[in-house]
KESEVO-498252 format. One record per residue (C-alpha): residue number from 1; residue in one letter; x, y, z. Coordinates in steps of 0.02 Angstrom, whole numbers, m for minus. Layout:
N
<r><pos>NUM</pos><code>A</code><X>X</X><Y>Y</Y><Z>Z</Z></r>
...
This chain:
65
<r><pos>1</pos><code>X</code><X>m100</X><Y>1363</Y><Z>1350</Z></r>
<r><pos>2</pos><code>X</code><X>75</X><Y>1284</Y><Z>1375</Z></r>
<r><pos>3</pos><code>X</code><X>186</X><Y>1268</Y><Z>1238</Z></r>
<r><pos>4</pos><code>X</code><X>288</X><Y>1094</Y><Z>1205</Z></r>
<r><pos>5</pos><code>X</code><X>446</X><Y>1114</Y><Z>1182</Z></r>
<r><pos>6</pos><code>X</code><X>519</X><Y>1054</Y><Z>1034</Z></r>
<r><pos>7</pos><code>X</code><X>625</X><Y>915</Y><Z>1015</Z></r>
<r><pos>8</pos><code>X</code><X>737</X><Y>862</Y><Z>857</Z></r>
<r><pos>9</pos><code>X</code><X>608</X><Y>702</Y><Z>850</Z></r>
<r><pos>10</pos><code>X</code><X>461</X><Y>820</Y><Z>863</Z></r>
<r><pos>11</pos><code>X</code><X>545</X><Y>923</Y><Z>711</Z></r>
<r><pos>12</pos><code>X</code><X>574</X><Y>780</Y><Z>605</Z></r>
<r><pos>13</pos><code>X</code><X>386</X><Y>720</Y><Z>616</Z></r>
<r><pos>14</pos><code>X</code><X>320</X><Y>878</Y><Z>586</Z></r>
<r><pos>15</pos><code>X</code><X>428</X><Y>908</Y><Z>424</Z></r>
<r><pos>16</pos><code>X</code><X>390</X><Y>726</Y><Z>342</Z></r>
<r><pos>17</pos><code>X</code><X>204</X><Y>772</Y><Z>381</Z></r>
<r><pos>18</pos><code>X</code><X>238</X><Y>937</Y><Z>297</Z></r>
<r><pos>19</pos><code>X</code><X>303</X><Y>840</Y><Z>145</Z></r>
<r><pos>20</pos><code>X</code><X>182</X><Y>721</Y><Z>145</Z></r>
<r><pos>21</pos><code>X</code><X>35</X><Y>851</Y><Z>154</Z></r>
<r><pos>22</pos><code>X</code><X>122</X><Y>970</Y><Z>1</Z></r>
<r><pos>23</pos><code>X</code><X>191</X><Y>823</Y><Z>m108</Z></r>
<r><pos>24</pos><code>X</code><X>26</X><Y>704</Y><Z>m100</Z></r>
<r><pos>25</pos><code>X</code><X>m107</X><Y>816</Y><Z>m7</Z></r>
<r><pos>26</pos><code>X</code><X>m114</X><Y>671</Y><Z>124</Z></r>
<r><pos>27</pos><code>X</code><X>m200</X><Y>740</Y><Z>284</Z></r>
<r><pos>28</pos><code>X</code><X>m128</X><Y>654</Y><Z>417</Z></r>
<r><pos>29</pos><code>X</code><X>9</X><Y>500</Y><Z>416</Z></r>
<r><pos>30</pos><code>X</code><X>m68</X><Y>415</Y><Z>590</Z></r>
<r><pos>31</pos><code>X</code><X>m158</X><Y>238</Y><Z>536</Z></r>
<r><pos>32</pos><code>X</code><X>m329</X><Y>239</Y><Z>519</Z></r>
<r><pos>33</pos><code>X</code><X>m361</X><Y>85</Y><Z>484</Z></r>
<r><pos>34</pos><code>X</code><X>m457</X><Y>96</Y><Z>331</Z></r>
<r><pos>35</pos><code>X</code><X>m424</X><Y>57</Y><Z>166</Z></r>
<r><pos>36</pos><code>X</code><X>m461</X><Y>225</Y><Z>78</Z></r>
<r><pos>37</pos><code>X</code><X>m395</X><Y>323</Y><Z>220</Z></r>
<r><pos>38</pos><code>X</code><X>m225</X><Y>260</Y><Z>238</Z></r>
<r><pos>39</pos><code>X</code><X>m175</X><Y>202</Y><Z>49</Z></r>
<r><pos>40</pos><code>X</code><X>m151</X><Y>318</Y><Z>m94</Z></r>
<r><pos>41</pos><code>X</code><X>m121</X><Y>329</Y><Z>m268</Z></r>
<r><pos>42</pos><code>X</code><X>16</X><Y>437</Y><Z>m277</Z></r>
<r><pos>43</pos><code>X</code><X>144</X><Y>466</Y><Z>m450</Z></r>
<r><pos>44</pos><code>X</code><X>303</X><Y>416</Y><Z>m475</Z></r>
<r><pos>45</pos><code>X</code><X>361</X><Y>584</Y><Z>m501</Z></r>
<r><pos>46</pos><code>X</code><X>296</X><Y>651</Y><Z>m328</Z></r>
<r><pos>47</pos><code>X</code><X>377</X><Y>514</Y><Z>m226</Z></r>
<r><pos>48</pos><code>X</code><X>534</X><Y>591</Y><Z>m328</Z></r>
<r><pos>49</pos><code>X</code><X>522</X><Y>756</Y><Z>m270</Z></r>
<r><pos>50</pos><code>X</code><X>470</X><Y>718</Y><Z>m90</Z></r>
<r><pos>51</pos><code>X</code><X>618</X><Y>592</Y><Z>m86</Z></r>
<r><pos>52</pos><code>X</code><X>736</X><Y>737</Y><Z>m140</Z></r>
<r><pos>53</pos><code>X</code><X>662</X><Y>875</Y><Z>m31</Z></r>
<r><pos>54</pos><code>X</code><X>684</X><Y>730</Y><Z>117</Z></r>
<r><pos>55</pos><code>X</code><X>879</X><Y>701</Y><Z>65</Z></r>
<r><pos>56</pos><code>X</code><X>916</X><Y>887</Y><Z>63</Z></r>
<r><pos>57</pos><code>X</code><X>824</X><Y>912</Y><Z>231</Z></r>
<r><pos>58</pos><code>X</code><X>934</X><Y>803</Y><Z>306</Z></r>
<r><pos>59</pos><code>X</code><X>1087</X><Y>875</Y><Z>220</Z></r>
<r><pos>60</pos><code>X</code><X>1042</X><Y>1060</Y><Z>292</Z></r>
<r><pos>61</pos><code>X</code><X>1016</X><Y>984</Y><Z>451</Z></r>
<r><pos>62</pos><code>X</code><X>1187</X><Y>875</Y><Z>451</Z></r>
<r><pos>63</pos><code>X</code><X>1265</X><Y>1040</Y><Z>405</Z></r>
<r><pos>64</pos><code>X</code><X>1195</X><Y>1144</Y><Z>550</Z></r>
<r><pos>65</pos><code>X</code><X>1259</X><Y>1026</Y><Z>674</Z></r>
């Protein structure tokens, strides 16, 4: 099987999917065009954390270039 290569695009989708599946167990972030599916209760205090672990993704990766 051929691998893809990865792209700084690719990278960035698969780390806020990463987030999003630790932080508020979401499966998948693709629409799915149903209600239950594709809105979720999530707390305050997760949105926090994923927020921060976003910014300081960004900041390791601003620092590497």
């Amino acid at each position: 099987m051929a691998k893809r290569k990865s792209t700084p695009e690719a990278a960035r989708e698969a780390l806020i999917l990463d987030i999003a599946q630790r932080r508020f167990f979401i499966e998948t972030l693709e629409t799915r065009n149903r209600d239950r599916l594709d809105f979720h209760d999530v707390a305050v205090w997760a949105i926090r954390d994923a927020l921060e672990e976003a910014f300081e993704a960004g900041r390791r990766a601003a620092t590497q270039s």
